[in-house]
C-alpha positions as CSV (number, residue, x, y, z in Angstrom):
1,X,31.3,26.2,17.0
2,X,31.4,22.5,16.9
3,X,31.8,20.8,13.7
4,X,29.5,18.3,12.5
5,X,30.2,15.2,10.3
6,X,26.9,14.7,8.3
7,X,26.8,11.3,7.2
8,X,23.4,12.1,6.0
9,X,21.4,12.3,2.4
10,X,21.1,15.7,2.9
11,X,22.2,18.6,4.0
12,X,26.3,17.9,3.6
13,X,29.4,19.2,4.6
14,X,30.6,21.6,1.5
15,X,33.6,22.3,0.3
16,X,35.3,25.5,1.4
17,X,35.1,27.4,-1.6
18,X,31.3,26.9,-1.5
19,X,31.0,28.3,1.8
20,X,33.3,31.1,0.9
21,X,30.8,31.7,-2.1
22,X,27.7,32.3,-0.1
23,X,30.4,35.2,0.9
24,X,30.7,37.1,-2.4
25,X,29.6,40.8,-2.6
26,X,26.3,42.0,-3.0
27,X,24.3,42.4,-6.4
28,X,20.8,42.9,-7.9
29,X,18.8,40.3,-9.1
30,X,17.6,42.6,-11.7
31,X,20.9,43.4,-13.4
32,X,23.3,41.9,-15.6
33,X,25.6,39.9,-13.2
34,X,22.9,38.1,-12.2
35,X,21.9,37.7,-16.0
36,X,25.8,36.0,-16.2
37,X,25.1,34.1,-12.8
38,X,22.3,32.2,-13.9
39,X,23.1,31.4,-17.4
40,X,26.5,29.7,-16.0
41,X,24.4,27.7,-13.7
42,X,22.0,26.7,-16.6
43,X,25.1,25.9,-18.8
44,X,26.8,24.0,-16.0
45,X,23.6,22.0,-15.0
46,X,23.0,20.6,-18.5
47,X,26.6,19.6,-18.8
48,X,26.2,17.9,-15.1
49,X,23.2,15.7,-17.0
50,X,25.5,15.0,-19.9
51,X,22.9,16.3,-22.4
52,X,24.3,16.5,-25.9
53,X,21.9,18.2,-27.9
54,X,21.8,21.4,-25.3
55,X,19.9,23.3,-27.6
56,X,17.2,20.9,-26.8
57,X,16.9,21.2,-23.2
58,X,16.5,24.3,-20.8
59,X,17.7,24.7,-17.0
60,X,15.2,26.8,-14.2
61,X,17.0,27.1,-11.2
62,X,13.7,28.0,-8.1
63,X,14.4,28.9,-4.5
64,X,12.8,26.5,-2.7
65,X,14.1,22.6,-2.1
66,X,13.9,20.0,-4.2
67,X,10.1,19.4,-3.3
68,X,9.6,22.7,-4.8
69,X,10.8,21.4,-7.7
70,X,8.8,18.6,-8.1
71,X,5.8,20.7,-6.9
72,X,6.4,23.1,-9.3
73,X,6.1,20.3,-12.2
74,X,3.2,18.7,-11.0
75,X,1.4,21.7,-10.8
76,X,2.1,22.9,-13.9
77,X,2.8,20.1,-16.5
78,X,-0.6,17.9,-16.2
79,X,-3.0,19.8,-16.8
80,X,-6.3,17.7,-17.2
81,X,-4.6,14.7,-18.2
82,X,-4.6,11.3,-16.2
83,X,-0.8,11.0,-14.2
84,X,0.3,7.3,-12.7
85,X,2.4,7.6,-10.0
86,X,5.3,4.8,-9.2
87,X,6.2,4.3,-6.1
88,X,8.4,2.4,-3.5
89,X,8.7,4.7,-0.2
90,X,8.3,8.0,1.3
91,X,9.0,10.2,-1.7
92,X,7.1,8.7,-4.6
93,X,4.4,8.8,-1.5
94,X,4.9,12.7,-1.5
95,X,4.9,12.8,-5.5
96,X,1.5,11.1,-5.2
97,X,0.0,13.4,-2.2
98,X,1.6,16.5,-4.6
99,X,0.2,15.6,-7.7
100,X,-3.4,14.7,-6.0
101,X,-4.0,18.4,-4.8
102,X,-3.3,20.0,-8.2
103,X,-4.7,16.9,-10.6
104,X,-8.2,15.0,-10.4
105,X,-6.9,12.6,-12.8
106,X,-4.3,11.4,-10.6
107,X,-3.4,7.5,-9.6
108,X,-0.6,5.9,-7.7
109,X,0.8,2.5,-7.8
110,X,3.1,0.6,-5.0
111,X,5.2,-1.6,-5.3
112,X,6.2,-1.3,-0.7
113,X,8.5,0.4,0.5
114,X,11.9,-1.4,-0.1
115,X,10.7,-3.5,-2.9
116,X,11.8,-2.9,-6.6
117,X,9.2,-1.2,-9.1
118,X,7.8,-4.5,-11.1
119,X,8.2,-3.7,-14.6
120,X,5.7,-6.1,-15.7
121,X,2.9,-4.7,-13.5
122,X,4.0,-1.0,-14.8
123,X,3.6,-2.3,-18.4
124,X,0.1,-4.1,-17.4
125,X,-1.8,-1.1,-16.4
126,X,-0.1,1.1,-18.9
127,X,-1.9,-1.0,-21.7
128,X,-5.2,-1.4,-19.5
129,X,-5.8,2.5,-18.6
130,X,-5.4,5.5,-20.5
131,X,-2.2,7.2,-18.8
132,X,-0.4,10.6,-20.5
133,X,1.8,10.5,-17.4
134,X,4.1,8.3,-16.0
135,X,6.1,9.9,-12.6
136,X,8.8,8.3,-10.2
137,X,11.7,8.8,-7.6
138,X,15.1,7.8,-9.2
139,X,17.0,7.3,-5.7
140,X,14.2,6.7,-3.1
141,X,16.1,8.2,-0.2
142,X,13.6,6.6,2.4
143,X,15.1,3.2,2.1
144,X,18.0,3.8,-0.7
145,X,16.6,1.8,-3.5
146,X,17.8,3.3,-6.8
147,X,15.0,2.8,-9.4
148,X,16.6,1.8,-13.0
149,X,15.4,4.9,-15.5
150,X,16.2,3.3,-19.1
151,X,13.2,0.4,-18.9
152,X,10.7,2.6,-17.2
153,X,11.4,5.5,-19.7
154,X,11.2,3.2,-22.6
155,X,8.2,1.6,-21.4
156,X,6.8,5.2,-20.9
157,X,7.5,6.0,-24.7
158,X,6.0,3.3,-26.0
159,X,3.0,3.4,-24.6
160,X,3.3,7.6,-25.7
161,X,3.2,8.8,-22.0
162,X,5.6,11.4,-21.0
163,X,8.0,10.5,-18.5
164,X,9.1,12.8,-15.3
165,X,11.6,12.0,-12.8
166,X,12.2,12.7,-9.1
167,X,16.5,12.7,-9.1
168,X,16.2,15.2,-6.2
169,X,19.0,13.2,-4.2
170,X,20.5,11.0,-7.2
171,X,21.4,13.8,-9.1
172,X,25.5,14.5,-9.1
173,X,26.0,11.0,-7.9
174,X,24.4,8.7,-10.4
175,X,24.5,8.6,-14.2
176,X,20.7,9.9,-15.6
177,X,20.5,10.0,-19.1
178,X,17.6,11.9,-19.8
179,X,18.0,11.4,-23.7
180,X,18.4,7.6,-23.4
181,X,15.9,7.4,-20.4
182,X,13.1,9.8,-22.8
183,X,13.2,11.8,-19.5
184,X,11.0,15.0,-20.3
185,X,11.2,16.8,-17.0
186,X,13.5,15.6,-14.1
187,X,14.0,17.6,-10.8
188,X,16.4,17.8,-7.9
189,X,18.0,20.2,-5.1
190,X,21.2,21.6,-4.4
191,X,21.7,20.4,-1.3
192,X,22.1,16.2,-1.5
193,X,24.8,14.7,-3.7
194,X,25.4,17.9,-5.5
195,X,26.8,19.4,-2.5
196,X,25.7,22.6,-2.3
197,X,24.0,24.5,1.1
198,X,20.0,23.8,1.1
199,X,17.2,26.3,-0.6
200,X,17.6,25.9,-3.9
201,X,16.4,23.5,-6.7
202,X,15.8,23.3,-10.2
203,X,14.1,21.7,-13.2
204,X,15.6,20.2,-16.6
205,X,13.6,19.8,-19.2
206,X,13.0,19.3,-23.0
207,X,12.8,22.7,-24.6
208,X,9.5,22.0,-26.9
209,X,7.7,20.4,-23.2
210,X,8.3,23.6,-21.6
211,X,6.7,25.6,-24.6
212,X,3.7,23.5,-24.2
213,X,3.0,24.7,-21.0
214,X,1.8,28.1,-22.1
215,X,-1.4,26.9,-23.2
216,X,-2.4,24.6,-19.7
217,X,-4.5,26.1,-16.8
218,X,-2.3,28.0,-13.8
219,X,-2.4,26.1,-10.8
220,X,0.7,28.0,-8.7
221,X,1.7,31.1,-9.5
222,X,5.1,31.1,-7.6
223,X,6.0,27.4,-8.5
224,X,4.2,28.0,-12.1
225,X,7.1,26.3,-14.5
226,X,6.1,28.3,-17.8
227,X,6.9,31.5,-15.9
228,X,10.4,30.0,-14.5
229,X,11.4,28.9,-18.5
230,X,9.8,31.9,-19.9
231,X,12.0,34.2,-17.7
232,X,15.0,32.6,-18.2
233,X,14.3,32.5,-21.6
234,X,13.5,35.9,-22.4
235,X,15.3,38.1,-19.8
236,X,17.9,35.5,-18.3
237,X,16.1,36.2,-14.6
238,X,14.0,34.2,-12.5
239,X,10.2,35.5,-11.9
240,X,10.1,35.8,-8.6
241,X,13.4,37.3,-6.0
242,X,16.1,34.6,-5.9
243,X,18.4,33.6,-2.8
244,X,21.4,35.1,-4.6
245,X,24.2,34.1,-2.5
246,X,23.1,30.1,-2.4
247,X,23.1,30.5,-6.5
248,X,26.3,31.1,-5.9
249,X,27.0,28.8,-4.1
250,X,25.6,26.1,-6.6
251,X,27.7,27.7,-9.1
252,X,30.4,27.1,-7.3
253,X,29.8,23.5,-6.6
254,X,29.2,22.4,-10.2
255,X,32.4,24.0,-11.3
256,X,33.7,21.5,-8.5
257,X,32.0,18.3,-9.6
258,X,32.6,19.5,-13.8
259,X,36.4,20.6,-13.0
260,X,36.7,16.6,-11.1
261,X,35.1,15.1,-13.7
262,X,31.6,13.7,-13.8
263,X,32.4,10.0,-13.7
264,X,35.5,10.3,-11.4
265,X,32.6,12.5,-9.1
266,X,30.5,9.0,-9.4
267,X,33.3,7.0,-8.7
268,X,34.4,8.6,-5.2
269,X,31.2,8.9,-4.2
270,X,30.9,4.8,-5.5
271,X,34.3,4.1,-3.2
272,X,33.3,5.6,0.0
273,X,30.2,4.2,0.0
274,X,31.6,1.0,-0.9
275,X,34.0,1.6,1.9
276,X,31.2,2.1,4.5
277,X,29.3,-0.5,3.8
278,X,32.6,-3.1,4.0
279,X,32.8,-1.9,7.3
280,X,29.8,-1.6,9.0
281,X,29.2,-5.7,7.8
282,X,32.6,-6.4,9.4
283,X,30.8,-5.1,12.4
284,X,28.0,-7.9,11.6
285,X,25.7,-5.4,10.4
286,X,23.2,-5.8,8.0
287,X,21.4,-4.1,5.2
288,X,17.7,-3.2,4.3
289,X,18.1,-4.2,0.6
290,X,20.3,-5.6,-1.5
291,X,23.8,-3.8,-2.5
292,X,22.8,-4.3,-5.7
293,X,19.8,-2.1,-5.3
294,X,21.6,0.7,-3.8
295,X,22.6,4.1,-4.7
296,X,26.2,6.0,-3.6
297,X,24.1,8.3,-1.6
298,X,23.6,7.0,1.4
299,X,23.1,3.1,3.3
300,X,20.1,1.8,5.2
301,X,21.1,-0.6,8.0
302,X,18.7,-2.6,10.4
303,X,19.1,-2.1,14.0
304,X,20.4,-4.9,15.7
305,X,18.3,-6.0,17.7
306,X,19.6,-4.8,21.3
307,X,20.4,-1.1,20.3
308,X,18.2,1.6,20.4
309,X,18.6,3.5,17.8
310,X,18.0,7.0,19.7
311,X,20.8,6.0,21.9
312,X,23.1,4.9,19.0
313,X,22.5,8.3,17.6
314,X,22.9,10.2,20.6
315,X,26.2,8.3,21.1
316,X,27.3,9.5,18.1
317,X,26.2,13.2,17.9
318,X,28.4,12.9,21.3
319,X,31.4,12.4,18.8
320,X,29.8,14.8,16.2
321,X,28.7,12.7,14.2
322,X,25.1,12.9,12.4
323,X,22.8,10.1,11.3
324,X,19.4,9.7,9.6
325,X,16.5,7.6,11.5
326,X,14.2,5.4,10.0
327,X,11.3,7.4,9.1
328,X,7.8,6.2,8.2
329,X,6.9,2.0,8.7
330,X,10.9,1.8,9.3
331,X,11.4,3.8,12.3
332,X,13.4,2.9,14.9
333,X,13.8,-0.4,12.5
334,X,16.6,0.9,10.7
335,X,19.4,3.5,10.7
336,X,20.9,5.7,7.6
337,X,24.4,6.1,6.8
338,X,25.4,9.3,4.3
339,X,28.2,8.6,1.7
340,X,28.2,12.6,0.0
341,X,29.4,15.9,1.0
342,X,32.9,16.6,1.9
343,X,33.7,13.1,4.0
344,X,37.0,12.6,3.8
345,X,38.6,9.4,4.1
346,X,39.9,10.0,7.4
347,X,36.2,11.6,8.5
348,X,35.4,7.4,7.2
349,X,37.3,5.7,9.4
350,X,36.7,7.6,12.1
351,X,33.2,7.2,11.9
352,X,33.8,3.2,11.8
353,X,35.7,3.3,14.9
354,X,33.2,5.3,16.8
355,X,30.6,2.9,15.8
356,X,32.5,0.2,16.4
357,X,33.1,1.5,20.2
358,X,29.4,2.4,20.3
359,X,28.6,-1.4,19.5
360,X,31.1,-3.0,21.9
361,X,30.0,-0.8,24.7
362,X,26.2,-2.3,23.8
363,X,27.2,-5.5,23.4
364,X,28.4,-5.8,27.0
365,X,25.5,-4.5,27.7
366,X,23.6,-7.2,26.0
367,X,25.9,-10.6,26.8
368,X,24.4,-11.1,29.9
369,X,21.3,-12.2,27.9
370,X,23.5,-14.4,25.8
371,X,23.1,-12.6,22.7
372,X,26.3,-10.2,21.8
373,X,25.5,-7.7,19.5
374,X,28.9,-8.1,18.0
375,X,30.5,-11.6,16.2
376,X,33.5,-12.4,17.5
377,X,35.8,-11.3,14.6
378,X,34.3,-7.6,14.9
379,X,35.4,-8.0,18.9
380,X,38.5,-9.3,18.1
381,X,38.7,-6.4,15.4
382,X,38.1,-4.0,17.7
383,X,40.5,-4.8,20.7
384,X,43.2,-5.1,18.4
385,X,42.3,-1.8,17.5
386,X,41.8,-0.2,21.3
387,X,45.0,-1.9,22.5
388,X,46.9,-0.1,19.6
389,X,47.6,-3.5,17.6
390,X,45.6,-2.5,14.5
391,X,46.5,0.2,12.5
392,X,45.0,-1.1,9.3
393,X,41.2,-0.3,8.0
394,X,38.8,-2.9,6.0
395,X,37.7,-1.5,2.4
396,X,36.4,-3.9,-0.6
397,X,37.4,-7.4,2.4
398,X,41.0,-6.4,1.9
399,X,43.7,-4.2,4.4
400,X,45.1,-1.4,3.7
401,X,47.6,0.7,5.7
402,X,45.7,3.9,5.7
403,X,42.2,4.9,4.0
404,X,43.4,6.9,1.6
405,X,45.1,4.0,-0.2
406,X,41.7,2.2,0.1
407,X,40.2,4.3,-2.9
């Protein structure tokens, strides 16, 4: 079977040892191991967050993705209480339409998609309207924009709201500080920057927020959070029957990312998206937002004007390589480009090159009109390369004689 590079937000390519893990032999989900299995993940999830008072926080791990996550907080966490809704793209969109079928009392703000949250706004209505519940998307994968935690948490606290994040694809890749932050209840998947397979997600939160929820009206009953911490709590199980083999294979991941090291995960990660983006504006490309706004996880780019982006992805799932579209009021504006998952170096530059043939190809297409696709120095760049001249890779605006040495 062909393999496929997956320069995507989600799924990844994972590591061997997490595909050999999906592998291991059978057991209940009503008996010890299992007991073991999920209290390692727990552990191992709250040392992922860098939580120091542990005894403070609990783990519930659901099989569903991340949206079940953040369904299954939504649901169960409001109550009859009034919830404001941030949001800057597709998935604080999807919070809102969530929270909206379980909560009357349920308002959204935007800010447009690809624009940052406007503190001052935020802080406005917060002292205008009565608001228990403040929720928002940490890495809104839909254009890349990373949303800064610390002022929106503090805000949250002083105006005594509780504050839940989205970190469904920012999660393994980006400091949160839910302590710092005054994060109560933050959610994500296995399957983005973690680096695990897909179908599995889970909730951290404070310990003394998830006793609170015994006393607030049902409103799921398989995504009801109380049941997921009261299991856990009492019998080390989940309520409902668990896809065993992909716990294992989140296991197996976070004793990846914890034996690495969390901030020298973040830093990789940090360096080959680093390294992508160098490249692709070598090729004259261009960004949707600011670099400065972005997360590790992945990089929007505007289509040049003279590509399709259908053909540019066809073109490269020719050379197995996978790519996000635009999706929403950026279709076929804009293309995504993955940073996480098992990319290698080498998987980097070969993904450059291919692009960069893709372009040139276009661009001939295109000159006859009298507007390349390509500047000259990306041409010149790339018939070094062809004609064997160039052995050398951009990363950071410097050259380097092999990727690897780019890190």
């Amino acid at each position: 079977m062909k393999r496929y590079l997956l320069f995507t937000p989600g799924p990844v390519n994972v590591a061997k040892n997490v595909r050999m893990a999906v592998c291991k032999d059978d057991i209940c989900h009503r008996e010890i191991d299992f007991d073991y299995l999920l209290q390692s993940i727990e552990t191992k999830l709250l040392k992922l967050f860098n939580i120091k008072n542990t005894a403070n926080y609990r783990a519930v791990v659901i099989t569903g993705s991340g949206t079940a996550a953040n369904e299954s907080i939504l649901s169960s966490v409001v109550g009859d209480k009034n919830i404001l809704v941030l949001s800057n793209g597709e998935f604080g969109e999807r919070l809102f339409n969530i929270s909206k079928v379980h909560n009357k009392n349920t308002s959204l703000m935007q800010f447009g998609w690809g624009n940052r949250l406007n503190l001052e706004r935020i802080e406005d209505h917060l002292k205008k309207h009565k608001v228990d519940i403040v929720a928002m998307v940490h890495h809104e994968t839909s254009t890349g924009m990373l949303n800064p935690l610390e002022r929106d948490g503090l805000l949250s606290k002083a105006n005594d709201a509780m504050f839940i994040v989205d970190c469904v694809s920012s999660a393994g890749a980006e400091v949160i500080d839910m302590e710092k932050c005054h994060i109560s209840y933050c959610s994500s998947s296995s399957s983005k920057a973690i680096g695990s397979y897909p179908g599995v997600s889970f909730v951290v939160g404070k310990t003394e927020e998830f006793e609170s929820l015994k006393t607030l009206p049902i409103k799921s009953i398989y995504l009801n959070l109380y049941n997921f911490y009261h299991s856990i709590k009492t019998i080390s199980q989940t309520p409902n029957t668990p896809a065993v083999p992909l716990f294992y294979a989140l296991e197996q991941t976070l004793i990846n990312i914890l034996n690495e090291g969390i901030s020298n995960r973040h830093a990789a990660l940090r360096s080959k998206a680093n390294i992508l983006r160098s490249g692709m504006l070598d090729l004259g490309l261009n960004f949707l937002i600011d670099q400065k706004d972005m997360c590790s996880v992945l990089t929007t780019v505007n289509v040049p004007p003279y590509i399709d982006v259908t053909v540019l992805r066809q073109r490269l799932r020719e050379k197995s390589i996978i790519i996000y579209e635009g999706k929403g009021q950026f279709k076929d504006r804009v293309f995504q480009v993955g940073s996480i998952g098992e990319l290698t170096y080498a998987d980097i530059q070969f993904f450059l090159d291919s692009l960069r043939e893709i372009l040139l190809n276009e661009n001939s297409h295109a000159e006859n009109s009298h507007h390349p696709v390509l500047p000259n120095s990306a041409k010149k760049e790339y018939y070094k390369f062809s004609t064997g001249a160039l052995l050398t890779t951009s990363a950071g605006g410097r050259k380097v004689n092999s990727v690897d040495q780019a890190v």
